[in-house]
C-alpha positions in Angstrom: 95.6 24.4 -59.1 97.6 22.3 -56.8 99.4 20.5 -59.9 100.7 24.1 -60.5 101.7 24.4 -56.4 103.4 21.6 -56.6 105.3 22.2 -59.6 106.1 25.4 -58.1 107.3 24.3 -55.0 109.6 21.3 -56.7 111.3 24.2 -58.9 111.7 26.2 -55.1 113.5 23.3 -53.6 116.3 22.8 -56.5 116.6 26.5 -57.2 116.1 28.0 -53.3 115.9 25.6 -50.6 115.7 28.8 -48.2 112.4 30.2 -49.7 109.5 29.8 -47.7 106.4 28.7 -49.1 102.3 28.7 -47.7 99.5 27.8 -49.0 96.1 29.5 -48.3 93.0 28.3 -50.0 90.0 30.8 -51.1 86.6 29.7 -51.4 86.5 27.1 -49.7 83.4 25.3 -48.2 85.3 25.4 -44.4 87.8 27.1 -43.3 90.7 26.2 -40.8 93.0 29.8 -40.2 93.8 31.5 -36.9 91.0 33.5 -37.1 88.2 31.3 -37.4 87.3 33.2 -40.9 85.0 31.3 -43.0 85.7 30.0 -46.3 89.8 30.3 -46.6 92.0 27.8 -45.5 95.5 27.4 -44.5 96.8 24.6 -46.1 100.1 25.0 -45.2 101.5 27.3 -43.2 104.2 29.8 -44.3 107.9 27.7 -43.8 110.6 26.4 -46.1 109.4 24.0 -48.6 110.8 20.3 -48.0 109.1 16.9 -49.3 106.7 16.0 -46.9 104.8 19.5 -48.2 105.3 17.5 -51.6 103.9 14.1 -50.7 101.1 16.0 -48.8 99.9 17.8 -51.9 100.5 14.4 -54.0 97.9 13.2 -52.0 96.0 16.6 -51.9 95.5 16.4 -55.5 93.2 13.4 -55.4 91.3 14.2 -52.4 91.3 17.8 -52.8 87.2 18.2 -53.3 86.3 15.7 -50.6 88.7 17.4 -48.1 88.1 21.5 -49.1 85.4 22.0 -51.5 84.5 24.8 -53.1 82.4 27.4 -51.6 79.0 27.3 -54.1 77.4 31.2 -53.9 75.1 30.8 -55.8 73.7 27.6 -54.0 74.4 30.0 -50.7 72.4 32.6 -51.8 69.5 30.8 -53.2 69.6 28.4 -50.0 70.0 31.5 -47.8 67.0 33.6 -49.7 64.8 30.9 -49.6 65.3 30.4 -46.0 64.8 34.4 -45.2 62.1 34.6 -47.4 59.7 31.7 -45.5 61.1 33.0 -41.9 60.1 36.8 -43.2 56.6 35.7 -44.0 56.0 34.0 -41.1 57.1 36.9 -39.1 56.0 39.6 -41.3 59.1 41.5 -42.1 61.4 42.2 -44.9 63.6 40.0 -47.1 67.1 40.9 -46.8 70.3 39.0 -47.3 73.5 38.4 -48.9 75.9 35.3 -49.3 78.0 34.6 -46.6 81.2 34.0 -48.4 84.3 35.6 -46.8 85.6 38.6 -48.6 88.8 38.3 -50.4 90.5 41.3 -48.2 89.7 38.3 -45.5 91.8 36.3 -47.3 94.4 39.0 -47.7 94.5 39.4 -44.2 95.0 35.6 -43.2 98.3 35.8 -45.5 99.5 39.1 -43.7 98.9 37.2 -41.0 101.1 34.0 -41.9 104.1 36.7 -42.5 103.2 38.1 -39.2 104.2 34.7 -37.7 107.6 34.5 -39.2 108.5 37.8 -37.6 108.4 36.4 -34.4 
């Protein structure tokens, strides 16, 4: 995936150096966006392409699953499950419960957001 980015963003630089260019992960195990939403990070915000974004994702590339991850749901839901289900019987209630991965309208919103910030 960021092979592709950074393909894409060398072929940006010799074709239009006045594109801008942001990068805004899904799925990931944390997330670092302006509004603290889980799971999607902003890897680089929304601005012209140049090559430190090209050595960054050089390096990215290598260390990309140490650094981001990727959010496991099914490891999330049976973790989360498990820990309703022996917190429900203690207390005596139902089991309820769903995965807490973000939504991808969440992850929508973080890019309107990014545009949002070039307005200004």
């Amino acid at each position: 995936m960021l092979r592709a980015a950074l393909s894409f963003i060398k072929t940006k630089i010799i074709t239009n150096e006045n594109d801008k260019v942001g990068i805004v992960l899904f799925g990931c195990k944390e997330g670092t966006n302006s509004l603290s939403l889980k799971n999607i990070d902003v890897l680089y915000s929304l601005c012209e392409p140049d090559a430190s974004l090209i050595k960054m994702l050089e390096t990215k590339i290598t260390t990309f699953t140490q650094d981001h991850g990727w959010f496991d749901e099914a490891k999330a839901v049976s973790s989360q499950t498990s820990q309703i289900l022996s917190s429900s019987l203690a207390a005596g209630s139902s089991v309820s419960g769903s995965a807490p991965r973000s939504p991808l309208f969440e992850a929508l919103w973080i890019c309107h957001q990014e545009f949002k910030q070039i307005e200004k």
